[in-house]
PDB file of N, CA, C and O in Angstrom:
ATOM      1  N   UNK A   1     111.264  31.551-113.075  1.00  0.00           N
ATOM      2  CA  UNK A   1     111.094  30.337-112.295  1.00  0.00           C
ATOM      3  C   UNK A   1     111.002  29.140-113.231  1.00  0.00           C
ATOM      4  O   UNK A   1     110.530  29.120-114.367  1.00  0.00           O
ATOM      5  N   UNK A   2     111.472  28.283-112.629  1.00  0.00           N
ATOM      6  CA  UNK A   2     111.767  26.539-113.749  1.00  0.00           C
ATOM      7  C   UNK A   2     109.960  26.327-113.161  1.00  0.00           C
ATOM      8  O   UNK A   2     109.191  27.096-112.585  1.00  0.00           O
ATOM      9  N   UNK A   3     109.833  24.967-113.629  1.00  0.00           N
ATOM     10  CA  UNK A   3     108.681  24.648-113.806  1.00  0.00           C
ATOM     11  C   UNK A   3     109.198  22.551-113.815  1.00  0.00           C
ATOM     12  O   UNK A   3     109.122  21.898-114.855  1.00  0.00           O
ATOM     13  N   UNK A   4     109.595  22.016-112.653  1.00  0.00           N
ATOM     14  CA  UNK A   4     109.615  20.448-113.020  1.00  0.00           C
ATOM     15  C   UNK A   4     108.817  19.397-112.141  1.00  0.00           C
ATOM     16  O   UNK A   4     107.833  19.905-111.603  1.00  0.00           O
ATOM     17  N   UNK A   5     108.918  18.686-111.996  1.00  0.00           N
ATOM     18  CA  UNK A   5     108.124  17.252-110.917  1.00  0.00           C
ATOM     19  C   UNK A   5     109.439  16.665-110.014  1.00  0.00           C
ATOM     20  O   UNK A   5     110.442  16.095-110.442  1.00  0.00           O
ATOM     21  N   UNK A   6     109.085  16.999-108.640  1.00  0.00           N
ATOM     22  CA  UNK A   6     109.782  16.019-107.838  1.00  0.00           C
ATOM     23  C   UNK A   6     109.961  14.596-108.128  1.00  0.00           C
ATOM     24  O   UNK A   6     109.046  13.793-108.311  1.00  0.00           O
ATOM     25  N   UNK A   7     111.391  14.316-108.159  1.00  0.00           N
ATOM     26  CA  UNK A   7     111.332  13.040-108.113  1.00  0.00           C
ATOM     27  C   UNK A   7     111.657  11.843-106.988  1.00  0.00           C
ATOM     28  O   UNK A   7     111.700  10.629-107.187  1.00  0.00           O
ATOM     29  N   UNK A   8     111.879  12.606-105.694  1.00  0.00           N
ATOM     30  CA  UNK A   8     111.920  11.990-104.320  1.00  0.00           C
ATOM     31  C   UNK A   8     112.258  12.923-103.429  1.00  0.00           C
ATOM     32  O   UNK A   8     113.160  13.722-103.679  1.00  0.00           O
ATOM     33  N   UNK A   9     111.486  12.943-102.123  1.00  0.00           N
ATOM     34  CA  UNK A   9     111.375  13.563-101.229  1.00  0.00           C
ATOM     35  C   UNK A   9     111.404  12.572-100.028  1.00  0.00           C
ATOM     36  O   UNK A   9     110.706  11.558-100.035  1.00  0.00           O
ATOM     37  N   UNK A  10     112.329  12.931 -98.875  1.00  0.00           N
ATOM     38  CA  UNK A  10     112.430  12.320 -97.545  1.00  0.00           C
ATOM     39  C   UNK A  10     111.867  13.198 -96.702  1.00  0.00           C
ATOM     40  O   UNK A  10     112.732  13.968 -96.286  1.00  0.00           O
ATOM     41  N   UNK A  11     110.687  13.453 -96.216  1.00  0.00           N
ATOM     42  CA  UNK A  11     110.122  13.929 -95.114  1.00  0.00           C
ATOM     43  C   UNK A  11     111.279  14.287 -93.831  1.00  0.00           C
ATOM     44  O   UNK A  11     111.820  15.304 -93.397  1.00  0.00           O
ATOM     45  N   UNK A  12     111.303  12.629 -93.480  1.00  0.00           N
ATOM     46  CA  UNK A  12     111.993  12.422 -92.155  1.00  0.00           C
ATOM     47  C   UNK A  12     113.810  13.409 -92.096  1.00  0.00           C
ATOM     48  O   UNK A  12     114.322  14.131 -91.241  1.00  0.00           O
ATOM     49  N   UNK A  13     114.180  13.019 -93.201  1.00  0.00           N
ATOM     50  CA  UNK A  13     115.526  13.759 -93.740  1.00  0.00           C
ATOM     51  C   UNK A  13     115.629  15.296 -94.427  1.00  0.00           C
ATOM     52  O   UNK A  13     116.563  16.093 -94.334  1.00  0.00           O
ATOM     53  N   UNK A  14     114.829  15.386 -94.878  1.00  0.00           N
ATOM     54  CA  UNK A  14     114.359  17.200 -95.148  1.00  0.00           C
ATOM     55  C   UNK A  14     115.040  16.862 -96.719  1.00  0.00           C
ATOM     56  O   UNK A  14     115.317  17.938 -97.249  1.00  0.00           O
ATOM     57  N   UNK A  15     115.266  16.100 -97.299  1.00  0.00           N
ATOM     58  CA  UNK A  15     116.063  16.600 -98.681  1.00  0.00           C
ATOM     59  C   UNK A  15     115.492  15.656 -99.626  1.00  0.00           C
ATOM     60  O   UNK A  15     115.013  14.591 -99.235  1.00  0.00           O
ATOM     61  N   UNK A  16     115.526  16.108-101.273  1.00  0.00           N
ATOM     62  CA  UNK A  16     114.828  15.043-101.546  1.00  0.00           C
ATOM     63  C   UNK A  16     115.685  15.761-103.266  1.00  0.00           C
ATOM     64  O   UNK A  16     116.504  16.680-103.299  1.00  0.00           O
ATOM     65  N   UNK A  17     115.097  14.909-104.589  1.00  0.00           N
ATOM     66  CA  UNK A  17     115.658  15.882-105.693  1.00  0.00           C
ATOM     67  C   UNK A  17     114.380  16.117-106.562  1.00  0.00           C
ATOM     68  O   UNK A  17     113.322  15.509-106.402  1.00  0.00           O
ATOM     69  N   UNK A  18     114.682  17.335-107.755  1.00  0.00           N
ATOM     70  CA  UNK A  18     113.950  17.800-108.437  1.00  0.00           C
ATOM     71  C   UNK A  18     114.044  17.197-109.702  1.00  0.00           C
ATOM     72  O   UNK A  18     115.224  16.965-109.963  1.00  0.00           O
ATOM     73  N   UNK A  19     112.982  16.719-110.927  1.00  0.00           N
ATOM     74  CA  UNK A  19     113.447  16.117-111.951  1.00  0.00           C
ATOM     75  C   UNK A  19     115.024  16.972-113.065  1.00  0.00           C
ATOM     76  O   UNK A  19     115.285  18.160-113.254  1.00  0.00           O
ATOM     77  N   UNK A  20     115.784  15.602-113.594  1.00  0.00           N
ATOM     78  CA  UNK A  20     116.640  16.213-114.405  1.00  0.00           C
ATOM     79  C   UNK A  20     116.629  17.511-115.189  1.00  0.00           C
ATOM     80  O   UNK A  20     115.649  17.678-115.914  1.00  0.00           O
ATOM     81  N   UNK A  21     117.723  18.627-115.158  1.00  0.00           N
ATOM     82  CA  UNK A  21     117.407  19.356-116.140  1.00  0.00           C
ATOM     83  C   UNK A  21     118.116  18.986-117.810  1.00  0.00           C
ATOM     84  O   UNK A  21     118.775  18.018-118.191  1.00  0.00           O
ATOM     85  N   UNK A  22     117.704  20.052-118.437  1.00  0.00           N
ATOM     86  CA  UNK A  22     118.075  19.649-119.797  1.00  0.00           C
ATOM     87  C   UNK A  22     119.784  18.750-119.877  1.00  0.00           C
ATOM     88  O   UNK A  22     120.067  17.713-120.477  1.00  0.00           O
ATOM     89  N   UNK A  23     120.681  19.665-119.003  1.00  0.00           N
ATOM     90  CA  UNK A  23     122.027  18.869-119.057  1.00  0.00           C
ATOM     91  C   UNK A  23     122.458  17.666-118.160  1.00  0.00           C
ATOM     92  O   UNK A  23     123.581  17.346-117.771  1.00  0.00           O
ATOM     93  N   UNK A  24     121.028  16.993-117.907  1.00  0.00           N
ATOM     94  CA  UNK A  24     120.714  15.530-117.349  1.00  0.00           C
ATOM     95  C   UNK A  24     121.552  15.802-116.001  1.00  0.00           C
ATOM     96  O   UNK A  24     122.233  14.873-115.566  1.00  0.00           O
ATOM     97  N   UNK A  25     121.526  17.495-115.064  1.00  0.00           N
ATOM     98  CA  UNK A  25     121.380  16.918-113.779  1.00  0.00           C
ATOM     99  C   UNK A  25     120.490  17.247-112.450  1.00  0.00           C
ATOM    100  O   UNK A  25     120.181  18.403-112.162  1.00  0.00           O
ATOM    101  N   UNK A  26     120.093  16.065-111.637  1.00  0.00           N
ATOM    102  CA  UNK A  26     119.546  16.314-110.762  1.00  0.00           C
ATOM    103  C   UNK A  26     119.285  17.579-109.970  1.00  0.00           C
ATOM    104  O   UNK A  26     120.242  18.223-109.541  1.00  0.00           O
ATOM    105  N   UNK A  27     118.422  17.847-109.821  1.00  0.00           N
ATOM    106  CA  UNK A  27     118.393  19.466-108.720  1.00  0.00           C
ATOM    107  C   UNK A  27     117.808  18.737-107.241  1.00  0.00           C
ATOM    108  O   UNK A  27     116.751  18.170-106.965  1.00  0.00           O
ATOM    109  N   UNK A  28     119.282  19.112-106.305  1.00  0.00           N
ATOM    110  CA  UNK A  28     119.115  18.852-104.897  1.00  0.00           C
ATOM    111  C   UNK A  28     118.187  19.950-104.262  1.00  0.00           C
ATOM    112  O   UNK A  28     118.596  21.098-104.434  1.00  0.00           O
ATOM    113  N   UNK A  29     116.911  19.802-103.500  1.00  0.00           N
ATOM    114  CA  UNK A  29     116.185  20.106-102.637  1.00  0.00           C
ATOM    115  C   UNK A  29     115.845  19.975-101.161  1.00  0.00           C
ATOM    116  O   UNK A  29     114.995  19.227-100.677  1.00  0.00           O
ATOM    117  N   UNK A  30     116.650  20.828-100.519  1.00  0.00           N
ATOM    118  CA  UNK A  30     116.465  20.879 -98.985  1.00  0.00           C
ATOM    119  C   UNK A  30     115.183  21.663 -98.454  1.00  0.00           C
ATOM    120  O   UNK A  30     114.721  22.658 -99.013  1.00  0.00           O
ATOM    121  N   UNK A  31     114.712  21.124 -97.385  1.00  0.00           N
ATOM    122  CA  UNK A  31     113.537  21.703 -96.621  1.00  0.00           C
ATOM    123  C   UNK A  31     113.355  23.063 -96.462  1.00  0.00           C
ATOM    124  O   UNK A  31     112.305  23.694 -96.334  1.00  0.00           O
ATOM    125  N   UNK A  32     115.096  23.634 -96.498  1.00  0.00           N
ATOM    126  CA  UNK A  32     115.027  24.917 -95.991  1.00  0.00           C
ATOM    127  C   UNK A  32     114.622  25.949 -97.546  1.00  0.00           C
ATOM    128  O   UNK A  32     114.588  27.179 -97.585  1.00  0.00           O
ATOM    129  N   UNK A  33     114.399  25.148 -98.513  1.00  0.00           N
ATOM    130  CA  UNK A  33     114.324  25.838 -99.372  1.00  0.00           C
ATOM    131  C   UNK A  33     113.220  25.563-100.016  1.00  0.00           C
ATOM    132  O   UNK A  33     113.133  25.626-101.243  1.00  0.00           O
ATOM    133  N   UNK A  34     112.052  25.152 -99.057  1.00  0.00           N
ATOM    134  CA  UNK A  34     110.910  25.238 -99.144  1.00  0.00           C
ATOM    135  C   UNK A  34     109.911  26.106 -98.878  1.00  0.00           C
ATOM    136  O   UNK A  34     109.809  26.690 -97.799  1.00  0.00           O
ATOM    137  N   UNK A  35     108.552  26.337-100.533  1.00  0.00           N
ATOM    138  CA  UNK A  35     107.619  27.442 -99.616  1.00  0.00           C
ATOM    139  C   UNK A  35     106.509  26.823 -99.018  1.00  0.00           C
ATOM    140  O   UNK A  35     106.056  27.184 -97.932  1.00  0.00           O
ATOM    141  N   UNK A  36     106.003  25.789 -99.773  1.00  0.00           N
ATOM    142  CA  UNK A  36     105.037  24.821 -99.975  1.00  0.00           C
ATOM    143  C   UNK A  36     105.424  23.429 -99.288  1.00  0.00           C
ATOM    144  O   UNK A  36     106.549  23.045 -99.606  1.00  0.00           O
ATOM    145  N   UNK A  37     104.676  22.534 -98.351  1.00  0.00           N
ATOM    146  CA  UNK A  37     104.919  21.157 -98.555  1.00  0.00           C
ATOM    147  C   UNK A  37     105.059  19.973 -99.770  1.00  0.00           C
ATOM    148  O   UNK A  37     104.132  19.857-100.571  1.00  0.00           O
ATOM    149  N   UNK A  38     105.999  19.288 -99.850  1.00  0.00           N
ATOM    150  CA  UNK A  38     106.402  19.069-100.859  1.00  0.00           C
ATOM    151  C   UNK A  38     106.419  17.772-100.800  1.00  0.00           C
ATOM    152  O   UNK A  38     107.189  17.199-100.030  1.00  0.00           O
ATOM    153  N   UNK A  39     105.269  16.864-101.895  1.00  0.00           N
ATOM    154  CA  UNK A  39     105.845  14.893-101.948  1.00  0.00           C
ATOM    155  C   UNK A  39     106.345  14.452-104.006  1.00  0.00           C
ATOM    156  O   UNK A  39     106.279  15.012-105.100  1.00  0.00           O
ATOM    157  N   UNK A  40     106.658  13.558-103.609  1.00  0.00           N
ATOM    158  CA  UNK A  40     106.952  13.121-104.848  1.00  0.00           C
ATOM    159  C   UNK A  40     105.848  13.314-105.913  1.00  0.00           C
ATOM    160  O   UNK A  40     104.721  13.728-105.641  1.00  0.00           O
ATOM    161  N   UNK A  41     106.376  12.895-107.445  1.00  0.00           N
ATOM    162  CA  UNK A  41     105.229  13.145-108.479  1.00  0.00           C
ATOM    163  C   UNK A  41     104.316  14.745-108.487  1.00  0.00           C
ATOM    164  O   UNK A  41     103.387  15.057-109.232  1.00  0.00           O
ATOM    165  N   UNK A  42     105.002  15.615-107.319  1.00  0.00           N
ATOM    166  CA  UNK A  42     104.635  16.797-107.693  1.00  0.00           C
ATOM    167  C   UNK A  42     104.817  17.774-108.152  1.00  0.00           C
ATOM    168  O   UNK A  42     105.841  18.112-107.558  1.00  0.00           O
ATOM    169  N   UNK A  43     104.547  18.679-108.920  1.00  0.00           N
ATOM    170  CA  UNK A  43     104.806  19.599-109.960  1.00  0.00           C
ATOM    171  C   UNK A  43     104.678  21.062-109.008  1.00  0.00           C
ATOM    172  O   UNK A  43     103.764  21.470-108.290  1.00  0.00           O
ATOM    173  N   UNK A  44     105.816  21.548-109.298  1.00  0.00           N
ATOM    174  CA  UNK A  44     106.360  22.831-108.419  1.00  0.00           C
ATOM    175  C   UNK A  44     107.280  23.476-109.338  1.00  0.00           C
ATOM    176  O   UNK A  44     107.770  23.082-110.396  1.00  0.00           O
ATOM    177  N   UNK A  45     107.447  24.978-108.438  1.00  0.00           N
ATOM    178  CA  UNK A  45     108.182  26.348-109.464  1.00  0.00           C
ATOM    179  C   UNK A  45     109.168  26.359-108.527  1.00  0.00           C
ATOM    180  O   UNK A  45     109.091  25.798-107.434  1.00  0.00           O
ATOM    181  N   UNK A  46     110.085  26.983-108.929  1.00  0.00           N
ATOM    182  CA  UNK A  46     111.339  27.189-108.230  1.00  0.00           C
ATOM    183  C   UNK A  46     112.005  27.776-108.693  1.00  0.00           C
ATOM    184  O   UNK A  46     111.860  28.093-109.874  1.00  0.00           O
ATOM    185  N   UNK A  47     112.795  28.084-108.122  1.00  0.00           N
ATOM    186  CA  UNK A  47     114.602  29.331-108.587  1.00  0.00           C
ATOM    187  C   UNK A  47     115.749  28.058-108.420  1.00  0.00           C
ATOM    188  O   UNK A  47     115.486  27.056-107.756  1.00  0.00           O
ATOM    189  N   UNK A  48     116.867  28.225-109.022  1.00  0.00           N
ATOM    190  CA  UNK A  48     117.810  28.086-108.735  1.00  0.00           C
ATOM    191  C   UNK A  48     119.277  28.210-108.428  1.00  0.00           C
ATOM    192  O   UNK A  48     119.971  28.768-109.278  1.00  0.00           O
ATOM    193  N   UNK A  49     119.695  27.882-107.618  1.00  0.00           N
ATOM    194  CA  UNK A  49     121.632  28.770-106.982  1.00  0.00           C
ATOM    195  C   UNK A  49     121.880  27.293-106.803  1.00  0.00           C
ATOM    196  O   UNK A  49     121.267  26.291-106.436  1.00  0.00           O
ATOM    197  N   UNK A  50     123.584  27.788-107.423  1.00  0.00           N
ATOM    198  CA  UNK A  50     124.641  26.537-107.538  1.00  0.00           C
ATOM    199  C   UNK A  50     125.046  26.489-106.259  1.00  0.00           C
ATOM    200  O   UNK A  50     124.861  27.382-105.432  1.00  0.00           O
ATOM    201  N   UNK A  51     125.479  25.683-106.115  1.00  0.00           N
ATOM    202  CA  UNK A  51     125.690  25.161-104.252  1.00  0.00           C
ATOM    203  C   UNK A  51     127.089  24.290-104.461  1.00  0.00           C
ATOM    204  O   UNK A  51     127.316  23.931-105.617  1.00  0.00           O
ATOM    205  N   UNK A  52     127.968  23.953-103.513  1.00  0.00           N
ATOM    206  CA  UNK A  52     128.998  23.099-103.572  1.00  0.00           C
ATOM    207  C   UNK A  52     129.258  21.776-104.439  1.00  0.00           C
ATOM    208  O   UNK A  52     130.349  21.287-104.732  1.00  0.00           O
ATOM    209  N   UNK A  53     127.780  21.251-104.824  1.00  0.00           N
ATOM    210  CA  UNK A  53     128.202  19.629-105.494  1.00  0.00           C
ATOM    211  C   UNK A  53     126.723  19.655-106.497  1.00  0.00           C
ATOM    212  O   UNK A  53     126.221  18.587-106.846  1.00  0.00           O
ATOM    213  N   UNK A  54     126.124  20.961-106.893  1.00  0.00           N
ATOM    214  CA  UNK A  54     125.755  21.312-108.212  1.00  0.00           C
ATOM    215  C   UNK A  54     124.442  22.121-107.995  1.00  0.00           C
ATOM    216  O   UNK A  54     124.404  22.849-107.002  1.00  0.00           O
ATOM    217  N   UNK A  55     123.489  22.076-108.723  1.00  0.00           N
ATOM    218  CA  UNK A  55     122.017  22.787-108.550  1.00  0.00           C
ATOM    219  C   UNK A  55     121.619  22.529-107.193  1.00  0.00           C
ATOM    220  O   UNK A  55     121.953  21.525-106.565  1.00  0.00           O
ATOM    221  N   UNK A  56     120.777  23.614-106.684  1.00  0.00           N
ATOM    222  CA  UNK A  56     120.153  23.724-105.084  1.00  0.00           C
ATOM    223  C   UNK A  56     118.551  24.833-105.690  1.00  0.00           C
ATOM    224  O   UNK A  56     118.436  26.007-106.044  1.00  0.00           O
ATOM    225  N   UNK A  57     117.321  23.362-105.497  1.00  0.00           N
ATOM    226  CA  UNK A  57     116.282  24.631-105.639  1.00  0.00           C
ATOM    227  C   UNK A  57     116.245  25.480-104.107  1.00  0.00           C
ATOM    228  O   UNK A  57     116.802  25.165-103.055  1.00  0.00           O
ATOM    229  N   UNK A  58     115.529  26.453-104.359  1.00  0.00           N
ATOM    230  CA  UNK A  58     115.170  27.637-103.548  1.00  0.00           C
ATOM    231  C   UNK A  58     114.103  28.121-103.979  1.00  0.00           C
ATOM    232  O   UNK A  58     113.850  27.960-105.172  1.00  0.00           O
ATOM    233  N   UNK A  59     113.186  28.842-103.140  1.00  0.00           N
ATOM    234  CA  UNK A  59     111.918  29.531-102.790  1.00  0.00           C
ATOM    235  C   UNK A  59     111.088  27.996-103.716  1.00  0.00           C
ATOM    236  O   UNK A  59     111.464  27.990-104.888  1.00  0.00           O
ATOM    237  N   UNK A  60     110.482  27.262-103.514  1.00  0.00           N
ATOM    238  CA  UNK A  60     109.425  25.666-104.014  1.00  0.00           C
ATOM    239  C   UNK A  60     108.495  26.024-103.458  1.00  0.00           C
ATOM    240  O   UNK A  60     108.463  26.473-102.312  1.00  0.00           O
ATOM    241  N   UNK A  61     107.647  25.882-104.161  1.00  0.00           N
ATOM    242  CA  UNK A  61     106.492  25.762-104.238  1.00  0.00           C
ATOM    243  C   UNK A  61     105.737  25.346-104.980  1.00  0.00           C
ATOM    244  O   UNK A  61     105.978  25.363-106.187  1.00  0.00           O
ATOM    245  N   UNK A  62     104.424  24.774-104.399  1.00  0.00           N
ATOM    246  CA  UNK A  62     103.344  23.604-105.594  1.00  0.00           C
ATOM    247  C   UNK A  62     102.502  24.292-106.559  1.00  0.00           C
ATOM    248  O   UNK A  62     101.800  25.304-106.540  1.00  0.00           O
ATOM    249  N   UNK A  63     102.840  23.310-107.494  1.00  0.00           N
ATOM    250  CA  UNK A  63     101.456  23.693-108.816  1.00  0.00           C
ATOM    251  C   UNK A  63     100.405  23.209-108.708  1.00  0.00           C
ATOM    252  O   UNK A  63     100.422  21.981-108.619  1.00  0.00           O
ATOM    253  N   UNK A  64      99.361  23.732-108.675  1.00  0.00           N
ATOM    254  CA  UNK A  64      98.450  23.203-108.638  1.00  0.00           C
ATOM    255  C   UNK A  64      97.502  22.166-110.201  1.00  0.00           C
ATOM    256  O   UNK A  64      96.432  21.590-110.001  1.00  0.00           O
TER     257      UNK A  64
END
C-alpha cells in the first residue's frame, strides 16, 4: 500500500486527487474507491490500478 495526502476532494461530485507520485502524476480518486471518509490535507493508504487516463486509487483509507 502507497502511503500520500489528499490533495482535493469534492464531496458533492464523489472524485477528488491523491498527492503527486514520484513521476509527478496525479492519482485520480473516486468515491467508489473508498474505505474511509475522505477530506483534503489527509493522509491515507491505498492500492493502485491504471484506469483509462492514468492512476485510479482503490481500497482508501485514513491514517490516523
Amino acid at each position: 500500500m502507497k502511503e500520500r495526502k489528499v490533495k482535493f476532494f469534492n464531496r458533492t461530485k464523489g472524485f477528488g486527487f491523491i498527492t503527486t507520485t514520484e513521476s509527478g502524476e496525479d492519482i485520480f480518486v473516486h468515491e467508489s474507491g473508498l474505505i474511509d471518509r475522505i477530506s483534503e490535507d489527509d493522509k491515507v493508504k491505498f492500492h493502485t490500478e491504471r484506469g483509462k487516463k492514468g492512476l485510479n486509487a482503490i481500497n482508501v483509507i485514513l491514517i490516523n
